[in-house]
KEKE-3310 file (N, C-alpha, C; in steps of 0.2 Angstrom, whole numbers, plus 5000, padded with zeros to 4 digits):
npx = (4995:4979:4982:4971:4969:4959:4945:4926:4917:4904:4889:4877:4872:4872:4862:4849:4849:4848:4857:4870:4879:4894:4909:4919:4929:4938:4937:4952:4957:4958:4956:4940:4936:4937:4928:4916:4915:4912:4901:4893:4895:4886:4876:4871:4874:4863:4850:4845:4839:4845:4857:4868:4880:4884:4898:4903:4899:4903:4909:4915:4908:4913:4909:4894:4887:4890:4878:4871:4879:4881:4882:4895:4895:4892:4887:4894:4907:4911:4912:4922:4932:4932:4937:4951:4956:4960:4969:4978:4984:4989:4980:4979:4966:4954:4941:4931:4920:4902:4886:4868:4860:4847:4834:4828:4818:4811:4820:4835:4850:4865:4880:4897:4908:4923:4935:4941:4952:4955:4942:4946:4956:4948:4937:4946:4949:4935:4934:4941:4938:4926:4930:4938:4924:4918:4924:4923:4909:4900:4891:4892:4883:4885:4897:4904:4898:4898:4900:4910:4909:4907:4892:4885:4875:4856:4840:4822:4822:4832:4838:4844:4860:4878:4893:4910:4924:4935:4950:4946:4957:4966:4976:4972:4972:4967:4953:4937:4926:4910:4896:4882:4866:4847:4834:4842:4853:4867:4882:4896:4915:4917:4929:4947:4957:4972:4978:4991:5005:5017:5030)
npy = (5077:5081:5080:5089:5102:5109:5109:5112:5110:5097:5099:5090:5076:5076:5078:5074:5081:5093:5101:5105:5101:5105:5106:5118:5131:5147:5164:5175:5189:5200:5197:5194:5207:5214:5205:5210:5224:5224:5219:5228:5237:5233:5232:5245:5246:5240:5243:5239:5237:5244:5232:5224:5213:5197:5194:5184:5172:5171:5161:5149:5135:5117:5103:5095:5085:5067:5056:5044:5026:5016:5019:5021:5026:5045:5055:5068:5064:5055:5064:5071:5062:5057:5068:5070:5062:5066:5072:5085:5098:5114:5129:5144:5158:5165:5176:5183:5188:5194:5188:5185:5170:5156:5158:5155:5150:5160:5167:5176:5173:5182:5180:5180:5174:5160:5160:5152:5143:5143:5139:5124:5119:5120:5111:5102:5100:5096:5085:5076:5077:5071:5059:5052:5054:5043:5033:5031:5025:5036:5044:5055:5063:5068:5074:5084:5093:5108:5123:5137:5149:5163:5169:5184:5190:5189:5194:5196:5205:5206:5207:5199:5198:5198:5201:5204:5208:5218:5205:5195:5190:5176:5164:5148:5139:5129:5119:5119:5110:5116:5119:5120:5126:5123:5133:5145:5160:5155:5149:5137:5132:5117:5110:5111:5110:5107:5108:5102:5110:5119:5107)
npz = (5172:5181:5192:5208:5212:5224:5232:5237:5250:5247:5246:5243:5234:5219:5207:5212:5227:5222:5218:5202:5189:5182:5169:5166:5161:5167:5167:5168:5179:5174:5158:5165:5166:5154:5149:5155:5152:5139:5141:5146:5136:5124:5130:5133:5117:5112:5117:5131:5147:5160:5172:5183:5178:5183:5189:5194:5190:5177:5164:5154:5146:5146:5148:5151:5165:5159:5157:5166:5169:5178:5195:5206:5219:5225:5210:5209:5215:5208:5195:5199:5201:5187:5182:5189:5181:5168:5155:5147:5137:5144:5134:5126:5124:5114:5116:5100:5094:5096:5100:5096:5102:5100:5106:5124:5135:5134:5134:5125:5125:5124:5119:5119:5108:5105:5096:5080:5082:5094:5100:5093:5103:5111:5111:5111:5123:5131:5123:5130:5144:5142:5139:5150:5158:5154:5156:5169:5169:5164:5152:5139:5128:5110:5109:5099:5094:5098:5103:5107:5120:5131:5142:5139:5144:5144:5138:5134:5122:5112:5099:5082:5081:5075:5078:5076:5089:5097:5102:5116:5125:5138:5146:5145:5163:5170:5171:5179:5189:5192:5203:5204:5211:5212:5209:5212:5211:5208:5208:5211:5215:5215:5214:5204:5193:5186:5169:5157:5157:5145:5137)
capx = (4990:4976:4982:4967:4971:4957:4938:4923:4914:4899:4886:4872:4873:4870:4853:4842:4851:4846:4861:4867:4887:4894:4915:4920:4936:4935:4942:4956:4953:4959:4949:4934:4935:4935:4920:4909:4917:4909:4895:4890:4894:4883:4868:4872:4872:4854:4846:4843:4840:4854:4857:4873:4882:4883:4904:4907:4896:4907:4913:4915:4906:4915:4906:4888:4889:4887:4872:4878:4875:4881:4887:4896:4898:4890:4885:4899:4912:4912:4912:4929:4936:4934:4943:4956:4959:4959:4976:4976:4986:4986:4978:4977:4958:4952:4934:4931:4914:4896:4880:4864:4859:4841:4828:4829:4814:4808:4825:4837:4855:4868:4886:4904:4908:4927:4938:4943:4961:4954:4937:4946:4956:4941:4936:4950:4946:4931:4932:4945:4933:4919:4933:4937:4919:4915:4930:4919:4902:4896:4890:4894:4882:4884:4902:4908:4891:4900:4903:4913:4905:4905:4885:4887:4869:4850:4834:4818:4821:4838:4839:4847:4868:4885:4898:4917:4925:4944:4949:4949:4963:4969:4979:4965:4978:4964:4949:4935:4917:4903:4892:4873:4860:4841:4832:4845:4857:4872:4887:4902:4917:4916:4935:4948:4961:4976:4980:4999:5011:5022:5036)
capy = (5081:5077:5085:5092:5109:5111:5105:5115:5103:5095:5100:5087:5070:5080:5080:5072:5085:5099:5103:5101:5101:5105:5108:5125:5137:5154:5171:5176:5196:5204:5195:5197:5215:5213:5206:5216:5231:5223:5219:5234:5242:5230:5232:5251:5250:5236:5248:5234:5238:5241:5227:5221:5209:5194:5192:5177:5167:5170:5154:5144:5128:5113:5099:5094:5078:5062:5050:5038:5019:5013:5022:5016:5033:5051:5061:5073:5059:5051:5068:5070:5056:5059:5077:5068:5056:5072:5075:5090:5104:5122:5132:5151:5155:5170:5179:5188:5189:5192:5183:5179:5163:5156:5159:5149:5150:5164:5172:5176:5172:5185:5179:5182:5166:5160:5160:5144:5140:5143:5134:5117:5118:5120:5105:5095:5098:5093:5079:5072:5076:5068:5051:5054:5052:5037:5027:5029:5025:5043:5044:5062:5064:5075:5079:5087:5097:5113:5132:5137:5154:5166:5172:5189:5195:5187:5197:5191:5210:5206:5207:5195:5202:5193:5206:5205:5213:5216:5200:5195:5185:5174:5157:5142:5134:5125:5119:5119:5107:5118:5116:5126:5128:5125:5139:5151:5162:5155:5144:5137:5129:5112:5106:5114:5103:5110:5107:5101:5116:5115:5109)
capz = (5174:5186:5201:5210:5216:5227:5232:5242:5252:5245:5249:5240:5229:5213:5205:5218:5232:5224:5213:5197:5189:5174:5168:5163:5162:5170:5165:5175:5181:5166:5154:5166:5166:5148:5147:5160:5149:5133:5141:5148:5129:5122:5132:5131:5110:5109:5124:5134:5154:5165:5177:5186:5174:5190:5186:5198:5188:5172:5161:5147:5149:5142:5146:5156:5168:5157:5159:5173:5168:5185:5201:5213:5222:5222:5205:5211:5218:5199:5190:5201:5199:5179:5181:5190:5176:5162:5153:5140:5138:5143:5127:5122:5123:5113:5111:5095:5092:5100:5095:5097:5102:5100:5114:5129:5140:5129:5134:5122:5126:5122:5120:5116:5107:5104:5087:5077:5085:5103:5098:5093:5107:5120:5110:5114:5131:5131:5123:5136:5149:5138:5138:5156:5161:5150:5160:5176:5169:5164:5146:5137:5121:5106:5113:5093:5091:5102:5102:5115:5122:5138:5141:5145:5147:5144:5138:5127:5116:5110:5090:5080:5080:5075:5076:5078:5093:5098:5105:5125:5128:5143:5146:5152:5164:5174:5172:5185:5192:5194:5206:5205:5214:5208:5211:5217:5209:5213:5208:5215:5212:5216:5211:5201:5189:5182:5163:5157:5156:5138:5140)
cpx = (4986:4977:4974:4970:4967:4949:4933:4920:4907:4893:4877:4875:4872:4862:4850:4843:4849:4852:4860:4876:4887:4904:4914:4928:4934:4940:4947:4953:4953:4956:4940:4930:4935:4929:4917:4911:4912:4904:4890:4889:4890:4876:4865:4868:4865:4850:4842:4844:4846:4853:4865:4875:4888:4894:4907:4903:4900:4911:4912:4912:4909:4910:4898:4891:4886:4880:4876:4873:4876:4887:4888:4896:4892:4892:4895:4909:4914:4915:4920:4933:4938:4939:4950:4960:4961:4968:4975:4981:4984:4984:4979:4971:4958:4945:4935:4925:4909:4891:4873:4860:4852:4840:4829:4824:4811:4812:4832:4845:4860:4875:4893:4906:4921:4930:4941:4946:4956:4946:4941:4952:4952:4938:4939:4950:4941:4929:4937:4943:4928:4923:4933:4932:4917:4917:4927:4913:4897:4895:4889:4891:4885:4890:4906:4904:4892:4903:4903:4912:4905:4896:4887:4879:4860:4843:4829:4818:4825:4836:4843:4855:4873:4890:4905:4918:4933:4945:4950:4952:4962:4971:4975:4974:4976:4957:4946:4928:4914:4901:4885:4869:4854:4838:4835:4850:4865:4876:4893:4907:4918:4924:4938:4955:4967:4979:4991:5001:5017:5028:5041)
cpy = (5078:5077:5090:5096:5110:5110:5110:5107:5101:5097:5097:5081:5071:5080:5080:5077:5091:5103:5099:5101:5101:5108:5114:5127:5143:5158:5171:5183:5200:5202:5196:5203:5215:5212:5210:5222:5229:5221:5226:5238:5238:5231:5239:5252:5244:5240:5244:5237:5237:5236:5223:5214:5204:5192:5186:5170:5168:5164:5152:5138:5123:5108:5099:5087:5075:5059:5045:5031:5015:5017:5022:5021:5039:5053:5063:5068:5057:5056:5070:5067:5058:5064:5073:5063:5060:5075:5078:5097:5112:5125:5142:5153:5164:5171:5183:5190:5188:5191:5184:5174:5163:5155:5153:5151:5158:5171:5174:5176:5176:5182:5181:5173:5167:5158:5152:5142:5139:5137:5128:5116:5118:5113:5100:5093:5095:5087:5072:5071:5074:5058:5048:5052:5046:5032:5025:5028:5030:5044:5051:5062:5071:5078:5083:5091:5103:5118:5135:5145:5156:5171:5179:5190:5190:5192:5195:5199:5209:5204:5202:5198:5196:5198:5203:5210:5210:5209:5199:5188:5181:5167:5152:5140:5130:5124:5115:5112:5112:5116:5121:5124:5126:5128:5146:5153:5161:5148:5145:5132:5124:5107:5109:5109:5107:5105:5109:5108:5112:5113:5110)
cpz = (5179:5192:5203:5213:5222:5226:5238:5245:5250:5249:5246:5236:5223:5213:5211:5226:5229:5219:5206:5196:5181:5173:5166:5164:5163:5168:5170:5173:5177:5161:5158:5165:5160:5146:5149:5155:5143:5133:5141:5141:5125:5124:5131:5122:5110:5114:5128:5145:5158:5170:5176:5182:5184:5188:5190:5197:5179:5172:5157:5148:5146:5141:5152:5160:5162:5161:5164:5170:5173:5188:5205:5218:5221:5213:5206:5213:5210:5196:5192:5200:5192:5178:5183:5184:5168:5160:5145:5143:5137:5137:5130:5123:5120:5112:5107:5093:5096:5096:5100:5096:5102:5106:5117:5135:5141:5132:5129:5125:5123:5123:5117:5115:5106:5096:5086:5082:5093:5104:5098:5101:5114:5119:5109:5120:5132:5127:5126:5142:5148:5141:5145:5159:5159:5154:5167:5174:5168:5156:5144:5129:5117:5108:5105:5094:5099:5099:5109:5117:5129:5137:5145:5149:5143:5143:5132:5121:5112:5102:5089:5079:5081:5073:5080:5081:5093:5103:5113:5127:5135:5139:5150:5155:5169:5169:5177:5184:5195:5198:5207:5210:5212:5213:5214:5211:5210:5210:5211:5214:5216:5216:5204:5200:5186:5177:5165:5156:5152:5140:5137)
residu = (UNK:UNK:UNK:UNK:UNK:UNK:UNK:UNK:UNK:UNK:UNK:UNK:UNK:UNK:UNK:UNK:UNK:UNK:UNK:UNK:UNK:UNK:UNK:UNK:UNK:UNK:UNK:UNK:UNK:UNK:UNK:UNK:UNK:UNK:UNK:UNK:UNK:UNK:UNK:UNK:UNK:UNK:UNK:UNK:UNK:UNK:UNK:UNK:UNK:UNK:UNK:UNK:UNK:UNK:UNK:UNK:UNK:UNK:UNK:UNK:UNK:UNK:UNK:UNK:UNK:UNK:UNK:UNK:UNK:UNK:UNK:UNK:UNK:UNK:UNK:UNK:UNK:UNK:UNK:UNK:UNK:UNK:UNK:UNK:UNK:UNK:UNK:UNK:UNK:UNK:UNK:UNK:UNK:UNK:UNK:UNK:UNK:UNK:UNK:UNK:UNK:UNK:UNK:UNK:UNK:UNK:UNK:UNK:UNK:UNK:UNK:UNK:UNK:UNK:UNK:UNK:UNK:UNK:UNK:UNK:UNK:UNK:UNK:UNK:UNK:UNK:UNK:UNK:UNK:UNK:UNK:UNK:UNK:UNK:UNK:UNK:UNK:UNK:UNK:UNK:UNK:UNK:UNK:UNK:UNK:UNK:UNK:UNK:UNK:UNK:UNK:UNK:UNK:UNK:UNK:UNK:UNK:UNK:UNK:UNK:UNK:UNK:UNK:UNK:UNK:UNK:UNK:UNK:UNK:UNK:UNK:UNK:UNK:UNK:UNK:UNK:UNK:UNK:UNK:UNK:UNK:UNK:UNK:UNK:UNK:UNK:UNK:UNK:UNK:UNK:UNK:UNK:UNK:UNK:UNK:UNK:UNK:UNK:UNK)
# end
């Protein structure tokens, strides 16, 4: 593995530029459509204000950038570097369940979390990009202490609910680098990794 598919251009040296970075794997479009459907039916049954579920900001997060203990390079340059060094195999990913999550910035988090099988494999990835980051001086705490989760929707009404839904399939056969924005709505894919294919 460890082929980089493809890279925007930078546009900052992480933090101190104004960004920030984070790993993920993304729906493909049939799983998206999945969600935004089961969003929309979720906000519909808690009667939560309609508003435009943002779908190019959908993912799974795996890992955050480690702590750096010394960097020869950019934030972003490193974090690369790690993906390139990331060997793990395609998985399966299922969601079956939505939840929510404790308040965060006295907003409440509403998610589709994923089922065991799919969960331990999100946590093989992520902790091969946890090892990956280590190898170039990026320290990854807390990497077991994970629930692998797409956020559909945020509001500070939302009740406490964990229900079972039919499942929304896809095949991860990448994972991607983040890159956000502070203060703007708005992420973008920074570098995309293709995971082994069985053989």
């Amino acid at each position: 593995m460890g082929s980089h598919i493809s890279s925007m251009p930078s546009t900052g040296n992480g933090l101190a530029g104004g960004n920030a970075f984070f790993f993920a794997v993304l729906p493909d479009e049939r799983a998206k459509a999945a969600i935004v459907h089961a969003g929309e039916r979720f906000r519909e049954l808690l009667r939560l204000p309609r508003s435009p579920l943002e779908t190019d900001r959908l993912h799974l997060m795996l890992s955050p950038p480690g702590r750096p203990q010394k960097l020869w390079q950019s934030l972003e340059s490193t974090l690369v570097a790690a993906a390139s060094d990331v060997h793990a195999p395609c998985f399966e990913l299922a969601l079956d369940s939505v939840m929510r999550l404790s308040a965060r910035e006295g907003q409440h988090p509403l998610v589709l979390c994923a089922d065991d099988v799919s969960s331990a494999s999100a946590l093989k990835l992520r902790k091969a990009i946890a090892e990956a980051q280590q190898r170039v001086g990026l320290v990854v705490p807390a990497v077991s202490f994970y629930l692998p989760h797409v956020v559909l929707l945020h509001d500070r009404s939302i009740d406490a609910i964990h229900q079972s839904i039919p499942p929304i399939r896809w095949t991860v056969r990448e994972f991607v680098l983040i890159r956000c924005f502070f203060g703007q709505s708005r992420h973008e894919v920074a570098g995309r990794w293709a995971l082994d294919m069985p053989r």
